[in-house]
C-alpha positions as MATLAB code, in Angstrom:
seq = 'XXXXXXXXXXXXXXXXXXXXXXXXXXXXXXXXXXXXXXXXXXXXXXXXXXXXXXXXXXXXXXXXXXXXXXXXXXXXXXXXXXXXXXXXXXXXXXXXXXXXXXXXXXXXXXXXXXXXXXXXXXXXXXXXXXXXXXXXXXXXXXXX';
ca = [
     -46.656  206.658  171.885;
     -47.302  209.675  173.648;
     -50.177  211.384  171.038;
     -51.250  207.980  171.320;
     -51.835  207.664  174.727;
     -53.005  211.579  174.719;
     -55.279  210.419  172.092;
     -56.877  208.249  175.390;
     -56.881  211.228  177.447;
     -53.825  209.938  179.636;
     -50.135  211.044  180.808;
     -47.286  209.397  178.828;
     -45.498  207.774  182.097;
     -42.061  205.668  181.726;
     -44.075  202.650  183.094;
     -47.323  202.930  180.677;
     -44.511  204.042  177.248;
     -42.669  200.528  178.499;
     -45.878  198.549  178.769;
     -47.620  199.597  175.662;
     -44.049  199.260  173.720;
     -44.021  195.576  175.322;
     -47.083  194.792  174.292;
     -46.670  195.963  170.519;
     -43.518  193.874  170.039;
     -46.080  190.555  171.429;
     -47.740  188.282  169.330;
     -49.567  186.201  172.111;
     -51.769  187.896  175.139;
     -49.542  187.904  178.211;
     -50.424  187.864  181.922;
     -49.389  190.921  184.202;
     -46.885  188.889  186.012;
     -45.357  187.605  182.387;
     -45.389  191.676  181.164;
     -43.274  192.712  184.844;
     -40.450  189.013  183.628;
     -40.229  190.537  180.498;
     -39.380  194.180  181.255;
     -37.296  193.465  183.959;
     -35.429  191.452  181.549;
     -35.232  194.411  178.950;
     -34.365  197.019  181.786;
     -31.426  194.614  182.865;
     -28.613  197.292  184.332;
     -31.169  199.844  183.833;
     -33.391  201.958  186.710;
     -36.589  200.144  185.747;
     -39.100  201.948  184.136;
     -41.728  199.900  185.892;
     -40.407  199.908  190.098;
     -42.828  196.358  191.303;
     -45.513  194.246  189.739;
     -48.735  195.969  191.404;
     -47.354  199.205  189.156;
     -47.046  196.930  186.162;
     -51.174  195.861  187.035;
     -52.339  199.331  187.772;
     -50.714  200.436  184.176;
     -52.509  197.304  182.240;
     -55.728  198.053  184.161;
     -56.097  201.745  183.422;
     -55.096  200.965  179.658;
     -57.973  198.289  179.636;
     -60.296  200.582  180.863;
     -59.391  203.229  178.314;
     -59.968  200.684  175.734;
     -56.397  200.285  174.139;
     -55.663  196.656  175.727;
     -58.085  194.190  175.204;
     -58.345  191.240  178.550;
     -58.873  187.858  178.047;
     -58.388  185.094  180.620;
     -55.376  182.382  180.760;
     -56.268  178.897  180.913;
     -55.653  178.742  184.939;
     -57.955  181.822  184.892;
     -55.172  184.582  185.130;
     -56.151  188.084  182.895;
     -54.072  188.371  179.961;
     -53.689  191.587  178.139;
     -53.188  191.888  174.474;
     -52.988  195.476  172.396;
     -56.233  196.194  170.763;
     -55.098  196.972  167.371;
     -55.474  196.320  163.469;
     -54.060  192.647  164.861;
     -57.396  191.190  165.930;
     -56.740  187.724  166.401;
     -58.027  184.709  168.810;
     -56.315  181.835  169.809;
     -55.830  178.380  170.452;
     -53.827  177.902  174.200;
     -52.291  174.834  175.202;
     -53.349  173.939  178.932;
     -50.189  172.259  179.453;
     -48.018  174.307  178.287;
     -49.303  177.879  177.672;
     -48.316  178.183  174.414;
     -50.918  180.058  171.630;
     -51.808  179.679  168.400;
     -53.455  182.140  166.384;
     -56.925  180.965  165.120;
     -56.481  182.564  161.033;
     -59.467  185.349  160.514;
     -62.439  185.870  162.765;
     -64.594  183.275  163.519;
     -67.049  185.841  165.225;
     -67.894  188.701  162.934;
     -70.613  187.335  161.288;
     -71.910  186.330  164.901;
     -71.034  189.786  166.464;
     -73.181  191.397  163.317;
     -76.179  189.121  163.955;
     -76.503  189.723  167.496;
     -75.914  193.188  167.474;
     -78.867  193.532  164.929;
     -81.131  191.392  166.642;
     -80.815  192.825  170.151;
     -79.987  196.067  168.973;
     -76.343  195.891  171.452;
     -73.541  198.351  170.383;
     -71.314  195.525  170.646;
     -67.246  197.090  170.996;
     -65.172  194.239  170.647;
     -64.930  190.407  171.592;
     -62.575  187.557  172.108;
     -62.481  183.922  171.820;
     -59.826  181.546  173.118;
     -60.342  177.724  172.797;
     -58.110  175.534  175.507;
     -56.691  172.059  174.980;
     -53.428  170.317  174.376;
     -50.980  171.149  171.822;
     -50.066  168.154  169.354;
     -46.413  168.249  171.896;
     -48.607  168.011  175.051;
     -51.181  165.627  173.771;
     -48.255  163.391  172.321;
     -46.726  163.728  176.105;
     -49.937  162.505  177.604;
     -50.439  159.658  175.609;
     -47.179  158.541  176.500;
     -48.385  158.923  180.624;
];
């Protein structure tokens, strides 16, 4: 990780090596607060490698900004990160539960192509998440 993050013209820190490593390991976007559970939980009896949750959204923030996370929003409009890697994917969240589905390929490439050619935008990336219920949730609220 660290001639990966020097690759991004930034410091290898304990905090960005545990968030990046975090991240990796994910399948589904996660929120800041969901990244800070997570490695608290890994750094159990350990001296935390990330000390509070603002340190945890400073880290995601500047690695957005460099361009290796990619943000999205939850359905209750909290950021979610993701690692921007060869694992493009989009997704499917449940509102009532959170959970996320992978949508299979790209539903936007062709789109992202077109536009770019027609307005002549260097487009760098995009994401698409779709909200509903899950067949669980949905089977829960017909129940209601």
């Amino acid at each position: 990780m660290d001639s990966f993050l020097k690759e991004y013209g930034l410091k290898n820190t304990p905090g960005r090596q545990a968030v990046l490593e975090l991240l990796a390991a994910t399948e589904e976007p996660v929120t800041a607060e969901e990244v800070y559970r997570r490695l608290l939980a890994a750094d159990k009896g350990k001296k935390p490698r990330c000390a509070c949750l603002s340190t945890v959204y400073r880290t995601l923030s500047t690695l957005a900004e460099k361009g290796l996370l990619l943000r999205g929003s939850g359905p209750e409009g909290a950021m979610t990160y993701q690692l921007r890697d060869s694992r493009h994917r989009h997704y499917l969240v449940c509102t009532g539960c959170g959970s996320a589905v992978p949508i299979p390929g790209c539903p936007l490439e062709q789109l992202e192509r077109s536009l770019g050619d027609q307005t002549g935008f260097a487009i760098t990336g995009h994401s698409l998440e779709l909200y509903g219920l899950c067949p669980r949730c949905a089977g829960n609220e017909k129940e209601k």
